[in-house]
C-alpha positions as CSV (number, residue, x, y, z in Angstrom):
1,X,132.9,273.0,13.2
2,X,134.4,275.4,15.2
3,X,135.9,278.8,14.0
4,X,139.7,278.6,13.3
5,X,140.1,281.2,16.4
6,X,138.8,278.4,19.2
7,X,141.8,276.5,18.0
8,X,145.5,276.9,19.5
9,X,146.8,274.0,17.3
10,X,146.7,274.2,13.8
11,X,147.3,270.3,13.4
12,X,143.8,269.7,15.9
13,X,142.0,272.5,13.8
14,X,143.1,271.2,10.2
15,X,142.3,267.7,11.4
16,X,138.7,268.7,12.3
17,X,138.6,270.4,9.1
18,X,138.8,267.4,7.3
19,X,136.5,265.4,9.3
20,X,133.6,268.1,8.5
21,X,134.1,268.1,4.9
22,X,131.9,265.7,2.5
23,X,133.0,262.0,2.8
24,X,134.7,262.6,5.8
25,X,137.1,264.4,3.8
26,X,138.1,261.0,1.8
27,X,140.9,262.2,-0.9
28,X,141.6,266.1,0.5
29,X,145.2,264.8,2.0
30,X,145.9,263.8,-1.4
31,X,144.9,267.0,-2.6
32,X,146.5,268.9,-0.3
33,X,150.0,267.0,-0.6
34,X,150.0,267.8,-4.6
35,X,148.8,271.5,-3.3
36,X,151.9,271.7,-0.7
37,X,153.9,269.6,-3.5
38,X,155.1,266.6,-0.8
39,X,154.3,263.5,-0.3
40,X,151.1,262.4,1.3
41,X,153.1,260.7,3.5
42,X,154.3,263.6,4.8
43,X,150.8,265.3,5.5
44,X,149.7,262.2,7.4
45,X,152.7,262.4,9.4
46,X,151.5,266.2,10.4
47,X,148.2,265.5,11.3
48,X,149.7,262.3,13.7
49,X,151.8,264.3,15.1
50,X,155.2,263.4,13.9
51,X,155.5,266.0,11.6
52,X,155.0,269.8,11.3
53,X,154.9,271.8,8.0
54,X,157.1,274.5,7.1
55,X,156.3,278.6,7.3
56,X,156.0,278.3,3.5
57,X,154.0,275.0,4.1
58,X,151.9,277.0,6.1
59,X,151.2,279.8,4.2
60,X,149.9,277.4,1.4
61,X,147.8,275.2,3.1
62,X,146.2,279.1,4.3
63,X,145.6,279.4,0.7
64,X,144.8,275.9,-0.1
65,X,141.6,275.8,3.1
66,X,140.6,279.4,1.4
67,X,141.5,281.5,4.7
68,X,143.6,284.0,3.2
């Protein structure tokens, strides 16, 4: 995977992110929705595209990928 800085969408970068993880990343949306506290509804609807997070949404899903 690339670094985070080849990236200029966050969505494109965070999907990738999941895709190189073990399993394909089977289970981490889950994770990540009980993380953010939403849905994991919601978090698919971000990485299709329909949806974007919030600045606070943000900030923990820095935290939650270990970035900060």
């Amino acid at each position: 995977m690339n670094s985070i800085f080849t990236y200029t969408d966050y969505v494109v970068f965070l999907r990738a992110y999941i895709e190189n993880q073990p399993k394909k990343g089977r289970g981490l949306v889950q994770k990540l929705a009980f993380h953010l506290g939403v849905n994991p509804t919601f978090v698919s609807q971000v990485l299709s595209g329909l949806k974007n997070f919030s600045t606070e949404q943000g900030f923990e899903l820095v935290e939650f990928l270990g970035l900060a």
